[in-house]
C-alpha positions in Angstrom: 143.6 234.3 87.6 145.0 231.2 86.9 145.3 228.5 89.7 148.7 228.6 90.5 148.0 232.5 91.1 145.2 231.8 93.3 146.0 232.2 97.2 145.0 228.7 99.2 144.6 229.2 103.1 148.1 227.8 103.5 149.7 231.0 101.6 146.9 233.8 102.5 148.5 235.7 105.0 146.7 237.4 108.3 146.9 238.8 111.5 149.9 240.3 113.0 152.1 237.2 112.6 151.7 237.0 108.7 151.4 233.2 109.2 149.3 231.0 106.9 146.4 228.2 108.1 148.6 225.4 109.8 149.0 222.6 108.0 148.8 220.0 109.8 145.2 220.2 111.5 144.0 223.1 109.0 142.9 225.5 111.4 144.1 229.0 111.1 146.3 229.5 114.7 147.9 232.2 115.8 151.5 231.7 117.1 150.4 232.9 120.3 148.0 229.9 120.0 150.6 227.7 119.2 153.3 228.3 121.4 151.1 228.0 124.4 150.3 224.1 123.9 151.9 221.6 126.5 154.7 220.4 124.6 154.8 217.5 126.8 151.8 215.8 124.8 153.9 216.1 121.6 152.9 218.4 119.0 154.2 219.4 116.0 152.9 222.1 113.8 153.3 223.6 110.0 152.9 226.6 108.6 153.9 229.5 106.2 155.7 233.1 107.7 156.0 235.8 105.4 159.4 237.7 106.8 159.1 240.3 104.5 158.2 241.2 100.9 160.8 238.7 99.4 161.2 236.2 102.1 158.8 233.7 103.3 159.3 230.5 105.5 158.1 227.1 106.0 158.5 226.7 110.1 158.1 223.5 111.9 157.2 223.5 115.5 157.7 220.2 117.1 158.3 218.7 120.7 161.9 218.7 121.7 163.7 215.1 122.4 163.0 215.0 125.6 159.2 216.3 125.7 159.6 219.6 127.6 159.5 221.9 125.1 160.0 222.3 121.8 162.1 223.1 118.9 162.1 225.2 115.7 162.9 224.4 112.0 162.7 226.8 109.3 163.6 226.6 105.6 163.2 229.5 102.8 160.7 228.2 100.3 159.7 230.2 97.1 156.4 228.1 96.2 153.6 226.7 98.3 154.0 223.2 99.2 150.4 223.0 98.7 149.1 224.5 96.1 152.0 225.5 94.1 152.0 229.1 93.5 154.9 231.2 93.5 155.4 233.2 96.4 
């Protein structure tokens, strides 16, 4: 298996949520996890959803403007943005 083959953390999928380690404190969360922080302290978190057999997601978590909750980003990606392989 050639590197960019290789699953990282970041792209290995578990649990329920099919979500990769988070990328920003690399610690493998749960959305359940992360969704029950208090936004108010201003977080902001990374990670990897697989939708579905073709469809995977980078999705960004972050504190909303006026720190009371938060909003969410997310963008189709077809590689991982940290070890490269094609997902």
């Amino acid at each position: 298996m050639t590197r960019s083959q290789a699953k990282c953390p970041y792209c290995d999928f578990q649990g329920e949520d099919q979500i990769g380690m988070e990328i920003n404190s690399e610690k493998r969360l749960s959305e359940d996890q992360m969704m029950s922080v208090d936004w108010e302290d201003g977080y902001w978190f990374n990670y990897l959803r697989r939708r579905n057999r073709d469809q995977v997601t980078l999705v960004s978590l972050h504190t909303d403007n006026e720190f009371y909750s938060f909003d969410s980003d997310e963008v189709e990606i077809e590689y991982c943005p940290k070890c490269g392989r094609k997902l």
